[in-house]
N, C-alpha and C positions, 0 to 999 in steps of 0.2 A: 141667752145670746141676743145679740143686739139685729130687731126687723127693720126694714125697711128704712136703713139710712139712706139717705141723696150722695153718689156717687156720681160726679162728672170727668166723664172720658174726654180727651183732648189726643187726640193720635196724631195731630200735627203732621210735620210731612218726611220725608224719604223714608226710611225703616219703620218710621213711629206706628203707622196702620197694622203694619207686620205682627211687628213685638206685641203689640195691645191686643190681638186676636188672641193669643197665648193666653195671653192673663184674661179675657174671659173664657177660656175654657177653665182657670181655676175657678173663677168668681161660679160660673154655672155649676162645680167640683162641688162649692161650698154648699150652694142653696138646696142641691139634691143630698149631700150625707153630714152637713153639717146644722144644716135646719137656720143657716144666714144669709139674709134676704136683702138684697140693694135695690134702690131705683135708681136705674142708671140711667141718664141722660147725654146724649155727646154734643160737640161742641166744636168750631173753626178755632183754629190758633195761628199763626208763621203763616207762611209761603202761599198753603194753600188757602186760608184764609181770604190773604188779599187779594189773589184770585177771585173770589167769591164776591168780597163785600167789600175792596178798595183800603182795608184796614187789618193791618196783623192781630189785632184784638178788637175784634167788634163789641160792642155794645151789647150783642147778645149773648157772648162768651162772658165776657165779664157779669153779667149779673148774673148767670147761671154760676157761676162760679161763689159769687157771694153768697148764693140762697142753698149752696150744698155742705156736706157734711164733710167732704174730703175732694179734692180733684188729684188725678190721675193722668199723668202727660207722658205724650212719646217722644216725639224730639220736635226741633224748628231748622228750618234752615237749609240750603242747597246753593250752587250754582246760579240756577236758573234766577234767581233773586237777587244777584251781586251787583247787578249795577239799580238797584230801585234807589232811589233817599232816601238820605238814615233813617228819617224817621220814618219810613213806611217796611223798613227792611224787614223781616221774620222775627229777629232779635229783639226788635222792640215789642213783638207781642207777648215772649218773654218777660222781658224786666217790667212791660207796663202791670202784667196781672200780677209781678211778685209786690211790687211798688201798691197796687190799687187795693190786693188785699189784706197789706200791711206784715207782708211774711218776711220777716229779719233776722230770723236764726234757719242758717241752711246746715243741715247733718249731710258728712257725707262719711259715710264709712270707708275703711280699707282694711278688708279683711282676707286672707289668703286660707282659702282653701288647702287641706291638706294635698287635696288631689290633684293643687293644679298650679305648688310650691315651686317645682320646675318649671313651669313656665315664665316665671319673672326673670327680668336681667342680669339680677342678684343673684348672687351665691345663695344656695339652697339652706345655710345656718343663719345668714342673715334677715332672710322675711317667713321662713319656717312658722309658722304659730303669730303672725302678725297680726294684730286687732285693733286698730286705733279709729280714735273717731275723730273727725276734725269738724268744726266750728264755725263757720262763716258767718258775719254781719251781709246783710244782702242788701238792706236800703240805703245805704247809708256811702261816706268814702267817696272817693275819686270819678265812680260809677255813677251816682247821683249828684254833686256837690255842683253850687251854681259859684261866677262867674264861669260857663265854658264855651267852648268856638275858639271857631277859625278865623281872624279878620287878618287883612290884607293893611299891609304899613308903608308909610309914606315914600319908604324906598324902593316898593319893589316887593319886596318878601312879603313872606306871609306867617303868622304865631299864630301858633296852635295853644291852647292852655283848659288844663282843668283844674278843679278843686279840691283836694282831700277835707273835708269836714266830716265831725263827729261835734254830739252833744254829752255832754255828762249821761243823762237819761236813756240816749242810747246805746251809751257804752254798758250803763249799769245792767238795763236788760237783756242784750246779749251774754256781759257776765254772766247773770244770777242762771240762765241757759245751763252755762256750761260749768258752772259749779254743782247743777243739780246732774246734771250727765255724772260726770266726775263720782258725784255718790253715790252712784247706781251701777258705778264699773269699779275702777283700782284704785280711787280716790287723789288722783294725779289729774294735775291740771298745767298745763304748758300754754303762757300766752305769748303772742309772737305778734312784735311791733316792729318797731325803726326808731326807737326812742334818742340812738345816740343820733340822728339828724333830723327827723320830723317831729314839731312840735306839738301836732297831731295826735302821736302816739306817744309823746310825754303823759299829755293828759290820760288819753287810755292807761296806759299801764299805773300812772295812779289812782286810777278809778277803780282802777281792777284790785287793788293794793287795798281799797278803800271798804269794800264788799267784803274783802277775805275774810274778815272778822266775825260774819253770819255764818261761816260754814269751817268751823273750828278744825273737822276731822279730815279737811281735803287741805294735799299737798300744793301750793300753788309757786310755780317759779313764771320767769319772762326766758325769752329769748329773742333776741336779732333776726329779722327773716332772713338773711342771705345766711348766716348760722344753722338758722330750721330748714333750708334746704338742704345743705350737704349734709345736717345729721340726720335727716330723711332718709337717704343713700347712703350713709355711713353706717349709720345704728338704727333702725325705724323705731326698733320694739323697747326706746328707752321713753317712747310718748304712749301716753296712755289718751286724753283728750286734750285735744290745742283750738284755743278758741281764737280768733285773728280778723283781721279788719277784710271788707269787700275782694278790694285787689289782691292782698295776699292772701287768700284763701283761696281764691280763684287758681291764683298760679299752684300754692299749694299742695291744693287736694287731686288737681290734675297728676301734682308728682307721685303723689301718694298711689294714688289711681294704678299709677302704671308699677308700680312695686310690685302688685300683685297678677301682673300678667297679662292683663285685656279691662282696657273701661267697659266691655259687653260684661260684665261682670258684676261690677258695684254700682247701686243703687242710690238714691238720695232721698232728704224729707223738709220742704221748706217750712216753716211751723209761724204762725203770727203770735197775739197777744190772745188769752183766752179771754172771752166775755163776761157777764155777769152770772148768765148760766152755768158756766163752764165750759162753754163751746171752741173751739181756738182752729181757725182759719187754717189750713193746711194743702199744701201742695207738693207730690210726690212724681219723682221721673227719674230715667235711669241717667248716670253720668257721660253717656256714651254720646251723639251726636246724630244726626239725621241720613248719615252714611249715604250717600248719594251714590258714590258707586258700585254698592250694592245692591242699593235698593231692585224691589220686584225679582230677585235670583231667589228668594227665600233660604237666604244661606244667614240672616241673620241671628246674632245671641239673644234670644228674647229671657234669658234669664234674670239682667240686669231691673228690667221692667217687671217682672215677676215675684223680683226680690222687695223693688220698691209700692210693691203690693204689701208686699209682708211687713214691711215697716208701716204701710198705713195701717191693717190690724192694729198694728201696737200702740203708735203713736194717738192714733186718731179716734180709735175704739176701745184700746184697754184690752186686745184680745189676742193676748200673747200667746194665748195655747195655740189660737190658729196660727200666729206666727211663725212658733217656734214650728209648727209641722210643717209650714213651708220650708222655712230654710232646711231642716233634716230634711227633706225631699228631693231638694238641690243638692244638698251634699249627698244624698246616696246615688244619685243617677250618676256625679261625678265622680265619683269613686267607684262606680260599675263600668267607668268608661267611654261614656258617652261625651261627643266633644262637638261641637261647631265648631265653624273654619276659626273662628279667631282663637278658639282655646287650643288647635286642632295638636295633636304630639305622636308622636310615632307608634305605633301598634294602639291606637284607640280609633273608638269607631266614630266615623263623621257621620254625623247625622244633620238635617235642615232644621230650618224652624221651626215647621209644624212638629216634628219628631220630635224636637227637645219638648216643646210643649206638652206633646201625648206621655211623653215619659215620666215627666211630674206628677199627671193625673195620676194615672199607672201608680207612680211611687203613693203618691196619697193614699190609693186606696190599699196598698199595703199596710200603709203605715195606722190608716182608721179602721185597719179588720182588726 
């Protein structure tokens, strides 16, 4: 088992402090009955950040963040921030740390719980047994692309304009991402462009077309994204992994998200390039958002953050068994009926945050007797 890797907490602000107390009750789970050891370190991000040090991502986040093993985030973002400039806003301590340490494959799963099938919008045969993973390019696209701003025109008005760019190099390594994803699950691969009007994702999707040739045994088609939205809510479960440009993914995965009933639910893993060691820069947070008006009720899902615990194990350490006994944790407490307000359905029990939390423990050490 793997000692004393560097683990940096970033709890950011409304819920994120909440949720992240949970997940070290797991992490301190680990160290007493599983014999793995972190140094964990925390760290400013968003809101509260710039409170602190004038900066959504200080200097001293970011390098901590460089010098660790794995970082571990809760969310960014509230009200109380909305009128700061952009560039000082929460958001940007975000994209600065995805950008700075080079993380451009964002995993976001969407998985549906047996136990918590009813709760999606869908009809209960349509996201039944749902499991897809979806792909995002993070650095790259519309999100980053320069000529952007707002200038003011000779008559009066004002243009707004950004860039959609992409590089060969970085189309290929998002590819070659999700081609290995792809081998590791149903060997289906779904890429999702605009190719019939942006020249943009011309190129992608023959880049994509270009790579397919190294991975013989994976199925690979395209699709239109206004297409992959409604067959999202049409059909979910005809995608197995869809890999897709910044903006569309974005929208995407949020749709995906809500298939399965509550973003307090799914987790994420943003993943960089590995080094020469084999080291590879990653960043893990739940899909949910900083809930502001919940914050401090303790009625938040810390499972989402819990989960994206569980994917660090996997991704970041290779330590699947600890994984897998995570998520069998979650799914037994949820199929014993245990619900926070967001899952919450009729004849189960509402329990708070710390309660979901303790119940995990609880289920763990079931499951390690």
């Amino acid at each position: 088992m793997p000692a004393n890797k560097k683990l940096l907490f970033l709890p950011g602000d409304g819920i994120g402090p909440e949720v992240m107390t949970e997940v070290r009750r797991v992490i301190d789970w680990m160290d007493r009955r599983r014999s793995v050891t972190f140094d964990i370190t925390e760290g400013l991000i968003g809101g509260t950040a710039y409170d602190e040090t004038g900066s959504p991502l200080p200097e001293e986040t970011l390098e901590a963040a460089q010098n660790s093993d794995a970082v571990l985030m809760g969310a960014v973002g509230g009200p109380k921030w909305e009128t700061l400039p952009f560039d000082v806003q929460p958001e940007r301590g975000l994209l600065g740390i995805r950008k700075e340490m080079g993380l451009f494959a964002n995993l976001r799963p969407a998985i549906v719980f047996d136990a918590l099938a009813e709760a999606s919008t869908l009809k209960l045969d349509i996201v039944k047994g749902l499991d897809i993973m979806i792909l995002r390019e993070l650095t790259g696209g519309l999100y980053f692309g320069d000529p952007r701003g707002v200038e003011e025109l000779p008559d009066g008005t004002r243009k707004g304009y950004n860039t959609m760019t992409y590089t060969t190099p970085e189309v290929e390594r998002i590819g070659r991402v999700a081609f290995d994803l792809a081998a590791k699950r149903d060997k289906r691969l779904c890429s999702v462009d605009k190719a019939n009007v942006l020249e943009t994702t011309v190129m992608w999707r023959e880049t994509m077309e270009s790579i397919k040739g190294d991975y013989p045994d994976i199925e690979l088609s395209h699709m239109y994204v206004d297409n992959a939205a409604m067959q999202l809510v049409r059909n979910p479960k005809q995608f197995d992994v869809m890999v897709t440009t910044n903006m569309f993914g974005d929208i995407l995965s949020d749709c995906a998200a809500m298939l399965t009933g509550s973003l307090g639910m799914l987790p994420s893993a943003s993943l960089g390039a590995p080094d020469e060691s084999g080291r590879r820069p990653a960043l893990y947070e739940p899909v949910h958002g900083s809930a502001p008006d919940i914050t401090g009720q303790g009625i938040a899902n810390p499972l989402a953050t819990i989960l994206s615990y569980s994917m660090l194990l996997r991704y970041s350490f290779d330590m699947a068994e600890d994984a897998d006994l995570i998520d069998q944790a979650a799914q037994n407490i949820l199929d014993g009926g245990l619900r926070t307000a967001d899952i919450m359905e009729e004849g189960k029990a509402k329990v708070s945050t710390q309660v979901m939390g303790e119940a995990i423990v609880n289920e763990l050490d079931k499951l390690a007797a």
